[in-house]
Structures are given as C-alpha cells and as structure tokens.
C-alpha positions in Angstrom: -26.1 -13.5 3.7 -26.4 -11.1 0.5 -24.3 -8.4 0.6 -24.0 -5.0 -1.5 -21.2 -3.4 -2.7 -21.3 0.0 -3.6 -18.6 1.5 -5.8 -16.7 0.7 -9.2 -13.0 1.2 -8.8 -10.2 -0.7 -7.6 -10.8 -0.9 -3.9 -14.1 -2.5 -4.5 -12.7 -5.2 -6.9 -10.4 -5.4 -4.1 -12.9 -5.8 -1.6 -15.2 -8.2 -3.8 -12.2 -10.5 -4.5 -11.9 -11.0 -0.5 -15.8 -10.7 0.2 -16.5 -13.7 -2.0 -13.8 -15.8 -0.1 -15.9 -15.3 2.8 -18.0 -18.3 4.2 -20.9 -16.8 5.3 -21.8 -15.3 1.8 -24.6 -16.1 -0.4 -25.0 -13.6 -3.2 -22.6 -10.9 -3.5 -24.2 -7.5 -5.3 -22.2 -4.6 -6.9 -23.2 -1.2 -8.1 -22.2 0.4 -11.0 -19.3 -2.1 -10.7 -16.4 -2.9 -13.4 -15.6 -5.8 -15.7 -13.4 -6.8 -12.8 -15.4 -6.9 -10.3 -18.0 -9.1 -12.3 -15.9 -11.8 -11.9 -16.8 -12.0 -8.2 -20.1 -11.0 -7.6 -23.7 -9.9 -9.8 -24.1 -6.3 -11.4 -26.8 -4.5 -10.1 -27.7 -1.8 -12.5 -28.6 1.3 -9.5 -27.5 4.5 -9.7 -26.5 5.1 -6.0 -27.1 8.4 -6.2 -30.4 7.4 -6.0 -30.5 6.5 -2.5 -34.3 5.3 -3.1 -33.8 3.1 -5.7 -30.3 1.5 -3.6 -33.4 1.0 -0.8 -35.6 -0.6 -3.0 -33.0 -3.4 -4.0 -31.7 -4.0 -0.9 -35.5 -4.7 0.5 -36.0 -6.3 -3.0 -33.1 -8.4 -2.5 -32.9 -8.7 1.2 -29.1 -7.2 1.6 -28.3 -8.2 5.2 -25.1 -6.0 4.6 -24.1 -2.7 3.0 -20.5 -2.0 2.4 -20.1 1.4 0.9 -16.3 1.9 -0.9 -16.4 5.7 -1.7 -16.0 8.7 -0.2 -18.5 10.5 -2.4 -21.8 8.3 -1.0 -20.7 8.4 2.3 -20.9 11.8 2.1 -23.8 12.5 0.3 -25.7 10.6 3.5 -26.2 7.1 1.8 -25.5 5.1 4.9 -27.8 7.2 6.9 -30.6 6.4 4.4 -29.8 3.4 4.5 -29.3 2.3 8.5 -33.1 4.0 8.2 -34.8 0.8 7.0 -32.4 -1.1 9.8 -29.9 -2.9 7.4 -26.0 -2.7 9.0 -24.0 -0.6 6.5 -19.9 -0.6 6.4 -19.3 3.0 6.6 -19.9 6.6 8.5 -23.1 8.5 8.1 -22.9 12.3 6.6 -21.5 14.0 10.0 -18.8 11.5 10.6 -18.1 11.5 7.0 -17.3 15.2 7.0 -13.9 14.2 8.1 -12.9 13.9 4.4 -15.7 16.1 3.3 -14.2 19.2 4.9 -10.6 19.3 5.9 -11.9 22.7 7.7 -14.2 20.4 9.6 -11.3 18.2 10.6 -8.5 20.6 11.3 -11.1 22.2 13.5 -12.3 19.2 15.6 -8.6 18.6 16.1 -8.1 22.0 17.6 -11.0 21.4 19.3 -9.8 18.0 21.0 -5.7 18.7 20.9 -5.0 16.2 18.3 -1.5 16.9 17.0 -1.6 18.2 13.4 -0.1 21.5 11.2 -1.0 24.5 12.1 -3.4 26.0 9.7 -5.7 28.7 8.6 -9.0 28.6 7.0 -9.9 30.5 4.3 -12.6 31.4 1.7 -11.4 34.3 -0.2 -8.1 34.7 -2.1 -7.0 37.7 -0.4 -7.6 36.0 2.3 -5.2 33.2 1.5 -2.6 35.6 0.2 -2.5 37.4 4.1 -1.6 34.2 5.9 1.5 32.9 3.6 3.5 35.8 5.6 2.3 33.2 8.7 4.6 30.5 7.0 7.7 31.6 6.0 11.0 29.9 8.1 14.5 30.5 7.0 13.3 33.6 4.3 11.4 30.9 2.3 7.1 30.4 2.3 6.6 27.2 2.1 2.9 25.6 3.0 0.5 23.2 1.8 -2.8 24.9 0.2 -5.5 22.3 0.4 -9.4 22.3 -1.6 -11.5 22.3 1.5 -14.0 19.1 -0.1 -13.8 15.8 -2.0 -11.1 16.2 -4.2 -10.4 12.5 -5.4 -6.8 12.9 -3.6 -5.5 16.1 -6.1 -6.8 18.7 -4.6 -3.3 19.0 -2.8 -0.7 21.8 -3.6 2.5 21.5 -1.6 4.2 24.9 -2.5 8.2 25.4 -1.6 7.8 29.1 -2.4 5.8 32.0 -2.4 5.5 32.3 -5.6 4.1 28.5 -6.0 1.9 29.4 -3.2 0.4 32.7 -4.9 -0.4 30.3 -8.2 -1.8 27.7 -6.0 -4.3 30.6 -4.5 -4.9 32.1 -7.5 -6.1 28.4 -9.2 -8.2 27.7 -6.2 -10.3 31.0 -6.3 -10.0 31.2 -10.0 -13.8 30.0 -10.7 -15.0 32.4 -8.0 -15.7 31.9 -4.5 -14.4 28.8 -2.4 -12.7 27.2 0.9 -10.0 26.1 1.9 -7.1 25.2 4.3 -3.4 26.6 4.5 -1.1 25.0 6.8 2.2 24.4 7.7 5.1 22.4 5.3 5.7 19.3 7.9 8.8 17.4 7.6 9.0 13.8 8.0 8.2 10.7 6.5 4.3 9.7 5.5 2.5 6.7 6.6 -1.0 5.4 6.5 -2.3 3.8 9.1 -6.5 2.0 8.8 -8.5 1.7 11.8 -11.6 -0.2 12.6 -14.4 1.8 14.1 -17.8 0.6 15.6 -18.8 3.6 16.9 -17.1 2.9 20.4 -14.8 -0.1 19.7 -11.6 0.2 17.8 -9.2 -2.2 16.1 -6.0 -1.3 14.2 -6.5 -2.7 10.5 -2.8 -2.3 9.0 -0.4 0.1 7.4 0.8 1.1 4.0 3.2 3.5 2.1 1.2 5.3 -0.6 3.1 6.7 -3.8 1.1 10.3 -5.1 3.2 11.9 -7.4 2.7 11.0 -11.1 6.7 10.6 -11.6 9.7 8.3 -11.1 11.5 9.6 -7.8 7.9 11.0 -6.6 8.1 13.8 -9.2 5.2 15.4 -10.9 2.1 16.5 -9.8 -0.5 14.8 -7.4 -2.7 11.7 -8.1 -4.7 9.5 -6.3 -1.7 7.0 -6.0 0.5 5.4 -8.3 1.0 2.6 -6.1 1.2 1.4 -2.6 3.0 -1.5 -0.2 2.1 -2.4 3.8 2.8 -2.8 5.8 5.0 0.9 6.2 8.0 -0.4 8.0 8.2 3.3 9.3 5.2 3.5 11.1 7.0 1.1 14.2 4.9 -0.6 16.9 5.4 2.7 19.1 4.8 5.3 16.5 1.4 3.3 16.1 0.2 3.2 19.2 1.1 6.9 19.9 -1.1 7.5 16.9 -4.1 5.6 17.9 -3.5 7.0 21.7 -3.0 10.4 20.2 -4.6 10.9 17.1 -7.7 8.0 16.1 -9.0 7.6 19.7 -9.4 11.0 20.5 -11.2 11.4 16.9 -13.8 8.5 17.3 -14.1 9.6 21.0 -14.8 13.0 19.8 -17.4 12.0 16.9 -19.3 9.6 19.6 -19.6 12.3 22.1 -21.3 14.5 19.7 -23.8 12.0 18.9 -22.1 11.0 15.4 -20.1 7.7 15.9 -18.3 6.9 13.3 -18.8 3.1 12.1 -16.4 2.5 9.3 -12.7 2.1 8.6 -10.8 5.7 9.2 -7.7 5.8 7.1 -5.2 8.6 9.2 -2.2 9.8 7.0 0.0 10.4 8.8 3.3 12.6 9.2 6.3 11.0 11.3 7.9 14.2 12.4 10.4 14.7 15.0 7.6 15.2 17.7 6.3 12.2 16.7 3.1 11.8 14.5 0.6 14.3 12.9 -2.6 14.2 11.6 -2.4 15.1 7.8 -5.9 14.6 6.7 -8.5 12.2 7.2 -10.5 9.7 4.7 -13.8 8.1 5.4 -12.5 5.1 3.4 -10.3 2.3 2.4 -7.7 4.0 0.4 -6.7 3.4 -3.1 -4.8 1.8 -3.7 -3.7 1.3 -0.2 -6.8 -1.4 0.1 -5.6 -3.7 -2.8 -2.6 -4.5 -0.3 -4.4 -4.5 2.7 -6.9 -7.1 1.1 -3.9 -9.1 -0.1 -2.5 -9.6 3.3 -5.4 -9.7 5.4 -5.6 -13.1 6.6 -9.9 -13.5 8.3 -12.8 -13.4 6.9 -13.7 -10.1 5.3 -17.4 -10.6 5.5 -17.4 -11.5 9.3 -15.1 -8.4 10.1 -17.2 -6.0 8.4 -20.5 -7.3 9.4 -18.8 -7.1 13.4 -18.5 -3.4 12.6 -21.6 -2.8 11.1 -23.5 -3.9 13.7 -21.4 -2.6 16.9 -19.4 -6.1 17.9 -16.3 -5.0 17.0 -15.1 -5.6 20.8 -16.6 -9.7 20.4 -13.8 -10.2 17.4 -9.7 -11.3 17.4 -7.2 -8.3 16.4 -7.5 -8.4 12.7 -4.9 -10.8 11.2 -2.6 -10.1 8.6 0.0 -12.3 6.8 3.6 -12.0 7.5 4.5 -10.7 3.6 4.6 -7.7 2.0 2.5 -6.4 -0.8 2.9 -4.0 -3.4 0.6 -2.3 -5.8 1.6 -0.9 -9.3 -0.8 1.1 -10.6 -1.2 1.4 -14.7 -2.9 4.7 -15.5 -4.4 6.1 -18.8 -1.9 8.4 -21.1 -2.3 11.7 -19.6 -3.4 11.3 -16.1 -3.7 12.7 -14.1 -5.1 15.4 -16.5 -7.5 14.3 -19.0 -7.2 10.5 -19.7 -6.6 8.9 -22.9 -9.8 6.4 -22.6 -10.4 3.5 -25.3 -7.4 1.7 -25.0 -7.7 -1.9 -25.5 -6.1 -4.1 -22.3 -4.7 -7.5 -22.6 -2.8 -10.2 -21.2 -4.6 -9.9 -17.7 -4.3 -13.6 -17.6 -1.0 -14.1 -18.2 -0.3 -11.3 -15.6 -2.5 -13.0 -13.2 -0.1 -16.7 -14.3 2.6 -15.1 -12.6 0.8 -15.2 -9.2 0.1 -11.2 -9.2 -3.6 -10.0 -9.4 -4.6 -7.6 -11.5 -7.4 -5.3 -9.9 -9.5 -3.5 -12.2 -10.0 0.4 -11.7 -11.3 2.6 -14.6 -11.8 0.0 -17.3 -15.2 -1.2 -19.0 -16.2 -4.2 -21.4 -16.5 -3.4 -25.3 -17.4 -6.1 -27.5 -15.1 -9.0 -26.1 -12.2 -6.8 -24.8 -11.7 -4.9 -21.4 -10.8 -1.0 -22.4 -9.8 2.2 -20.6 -12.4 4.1 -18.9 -10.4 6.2 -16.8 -7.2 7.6 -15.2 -6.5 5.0 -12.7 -6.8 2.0 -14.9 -5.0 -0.9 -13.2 -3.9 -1.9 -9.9 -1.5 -4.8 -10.0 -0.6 -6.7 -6.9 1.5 -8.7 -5.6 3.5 -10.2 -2.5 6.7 -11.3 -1.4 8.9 -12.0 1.6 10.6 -8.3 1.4 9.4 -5.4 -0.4 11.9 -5.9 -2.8 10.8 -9.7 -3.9 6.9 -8.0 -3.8 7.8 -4.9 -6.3 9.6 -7.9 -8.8 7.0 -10.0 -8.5 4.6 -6.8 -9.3 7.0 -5.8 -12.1 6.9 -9.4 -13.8 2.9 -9.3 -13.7 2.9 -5.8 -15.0 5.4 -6.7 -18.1 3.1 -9.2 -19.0 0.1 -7.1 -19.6 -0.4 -6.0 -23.4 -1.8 -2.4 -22.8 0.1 0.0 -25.2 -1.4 3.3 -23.9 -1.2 2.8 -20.2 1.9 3.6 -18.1 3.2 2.9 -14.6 6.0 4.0 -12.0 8.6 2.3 -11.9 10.3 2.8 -8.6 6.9 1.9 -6.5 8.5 0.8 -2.9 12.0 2.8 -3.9 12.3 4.4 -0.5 11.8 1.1 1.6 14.2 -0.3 -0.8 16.5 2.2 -0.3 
C-alpha cells in the first residue's frame, strides 16, 4: 500500500520511522516533510493547503492511506476533502477537529455531556474577561488559567497566580482587537496524557506520557510546545485510566458520533489528576509532540496495520495496542530564543554519533543547506531514547544529546525530574 504523510515536524519523522517498519508498505509519501523524515519515505513537493493539489497526488499516486500529523489540516477540513474521493484518512474531519480548534467548543460539549473539567467562562471582550477573575479568587488570591480560544501551537496558555498576572494576560490577548477565549479555574494536581484510538464508534487506549512545557530547568519559564516527554506516566495508574476513558474519552466520542461527526483519529486528553479524580484540561486532534516520539518508540505492532484499522472503521477486529515494557524519554533541543523568535541557521552535527549511542534523533524544525542539516525552527530536535527506568532512559537521552555538535541549540536538563524524584 502507498501511504501519505502529511506534516513536517517531529511527530511525523516519528511516525515515518515506524510506518516504514511496517510490512504491508510499499511507497511511503511525505509532504512538505524534513531532512529527517527523507530518510524514511519520498518528498512530495504539495502544499497541503491545497487540498486539490493533495487530491490530485493521491489519485496520481494511488494513496490507499492518509495519515494527517497536524492539527492545523485537520482543521482546516483536509480529511473531509479527502474521505470525498473514498481514500481512508488517519484523522477527524473539521467538526470533530473543533476539539482543539475551539477550547469554547470543548468546554461546552463537556458541559453539555457532564464530562468533568474546570469550571470556566467564555469570553470575547476584555472587559468581559476582567468581570469573571472576581469568579476565581480562593483564599484572597485570583488565580486562573486564561486560554486563546484556537490553534495556538501549545502557547497560547497563561496560567496566572495573581490578579495582576491575570489583568496582563487579558490585556495581551485583546491587545490586537477583538478575540475569544476561555477563563477557568487553577486545578491542582498532577498532569498526564493519555492517547486514545478512535474509529468513530470503537475505542482502544494507545498509551500515556508525561509532557514537559515550560522552557526552564524545574518547569520554569514560559510555555512551549514541549521540551520533552516520557510514557508511560506512572501517575496516570490502571484505575485513574479507566475512570478517564469511562468518564472523560467515551462520553466525548459518544457525544461527537451522536451528532453525526465521529471522530476517527487518535484523541490526545490531558489530563489533570485532582483529588476528585481526573479532569479534562483540553483536548488535541493529534499525536502530541513530542509525546508521539515516545509513544512510537515503545509501540510494539505494526503502525501501518493499526492506522489503516482506524481509518477504515475495524478498530473493534484488532488486539489492544501493544507496547514495550521500557520507558522512553524525549529531550528536545530548541533554537536560541525559543520559544520567542528562533535563532534559525545553525549548522547541526554529530546526529550519527548521537544515533551510535542507540538514541534516535527525530528531526523537527531543521532543513538541508548545501551538505549540512541547519535550524529551521524553534523545536529543532527531539532526541529519544529508552531504558529499563526513567532514570536509565533520561541517561541514555543525555549521552545521545552530548554527542550532537549544535552550538546554538539548547535543551532541559531535568526532562523526567519529577518521576525521578
């Protein structure tokens, strides 16, 4: 079978590294793609954007399998286009995709359905946001999380510990004008990620991880869109997962089905572990990153079979997905100045001598100039690795990192500190 992959950062080299493993493959396609994810299947030079020219190659090519790795595709309503000429596709149409697309459109549906979460608000004007912080103040102190209500690449998160951080928080948000958004309340509690398999009717859990957002050592700094990752979350326990699925995924995917918009994807819930148990923090359409990098490098089947079994509603028909008994752990080397505006250019070397450690280095925001891979991004570098214990993974990480010349990149280094702990 020839199979497209859609996207150009480090989930999809992750996902190209396990499609091409898979038996059932003939020609594996990517578009845009990265220098990375060359090694494992053919460029396709599409804008997918251009959802007519995406249908062209896949009749051109006969594509017997779409698997879309981005949010921003998903939705813009590629799928849809594309289930239209009767090809499977790996991922939600436009409605179900709203789920990341509006956190309005989520918090609602869980209000809607009784799907525990924070309490929130919605709002679209800045006095508007400024009248509910008096809604979250406990002990004398406002504290809330202020969220951009669409695709935000995983920074358009402000968790404010006072009113005053609030008040700036608003004021940035409505600074260009008008916009949307969603206050809720602070949660306490430990976070979690769990990844779910979704045929429309059929669900199958797909593993857990631990993601790292804050730029800093000690999770300090502003948000990113993850400085590294390990699963599985030892937090998230047998029980606390199956009261998530019971309480929280099932009820989504039943929801979305009823109203005539099943979702047919992988739904990545982050999760909360409160005292009550587990809450919804937000939803994404997508395999997360770089939460998929350790997913692919303990999932233990055959990628291509798995998706395909989604894609075309036979979920049910397959085994529980397997996974591996060790731990990985991501590390991910970003660009001087991320998350604010990158420092692109930089030459990257020693990927093979990381890679002679037993680590794999997944390529993010890099491009090829001349003979050399460079910087093309924040998110540079994702470099994984496994180990009996989270602490043999991040070492073996660590090692493979150390080994890579790239003199204006930088990493974390405390990924897996908590579990550690």
């Amino acid at each position: 079978m020839n199979v497209l992959l859609v996207g150009a950062g480090g989930r999809e080299h992750a996902l190209a590294w396990k499609l091409a493993q898979s038996e059932g493959l003939d020609t594996l396609y990517a578009a845009p793609g990265n220098p990375g994810i060359a090694r494992h299947a053919t460029i396709a030079e599409l804008n997918v954007a251009d959802h007519r020219a995406v249908i062209d190659f896949i009749r051109r090519q006969q594509i017997g399998l779409v698997v879309i790795g981005p949010e921003a595709p998903l939705v813009d309503g590629l799928a849809d286009n594309i289930r239209t000429i009767g090809v499977p596709v790996f991922g939600p149409g436009r409605a179900a995709a709203q789920l990341e697309g509006s956190k309005g459109f989520t918090k609602d549906l869980c209000a809607r359905v009784g799907i525990p979460t924070a309490r929130y608000f919605r709002v679209t004007s800045r006095d508007g946001a400024l009248a509910c912080l008096d809604d979250f103040v406990a002990d004398g102190e406002c504290r809330c999380v202020i969220k951009a209500d669409g695709l935000a690449a995983g920074k358009g998160v402000v968790v404010a510990m006072s009113r005053a951080e609030a008040e700036a928080a608003i004021a940035a948000l409505f600074a260009d004008g008008p916009a949307e958004a969603v206050i809720e309340e602070f949660l306490e509690g430990e976070e979690a990620s769990l990844f779910v398999l979704s045929d429309g009717t059929a669900t199958a859990s797909f593993g857990s991880a631990q993601d790292h957002k804050r730029v800093g050592d000690g999770d300090t700094g502003p948000n990113t869109g993850g400085m590294g990752a390990y699963s599985p979350a030892a937090v998230l326990t047998p029980e606390l997962e199956e009261r998530a699925l019971g309480e929280i995924v099932r009820p989504t995917i039943d929801a979305l089905a009823a109203a005539g918009t099943p979702y047919v994807g992988v739904l990545y819930a982050g999760l909360m572990l409160t005292a009550d148990g587990p809450k919804l923090i937000e939803y994404n359409v997508r395999f997360g990153d770089p939460e998929c990098q350790v997913l692919m490098a303990r999932f233990d089947g055959d990628l291509l079979h798995t998706l395909r079994a989604v894609a075309e509603g036979r979920l049910a028909d397959l085994p529980a997905p397997a996974f591996t008994p060790d731990i990985a752990l991501t590390v991910v080397m970003a660009a001087e100045g991320y998350p604010g505006t990158p420092r692109t250019g930089g030459t990257i070397g020693g990927i093979d001598a990381a890679e002679a450690t037993g680590a794999i280095v997944f390529q993010a925001g890099t491009r090829a100039q001349d003979d050399a891979i460079v910087a093309a991004g924040g998110r540079v570098l994702a470099v994984t690795a496994t180990g009996a214990s989270v602490a043999e993974a991040q070492a073996a990480a660590y090692r493979a990192v150390d080994a890579l010349d790239f003199p204006t990149g930088f990493c974390r280094r405390d990924i897996g500190w908590r579990a550690i702990a």
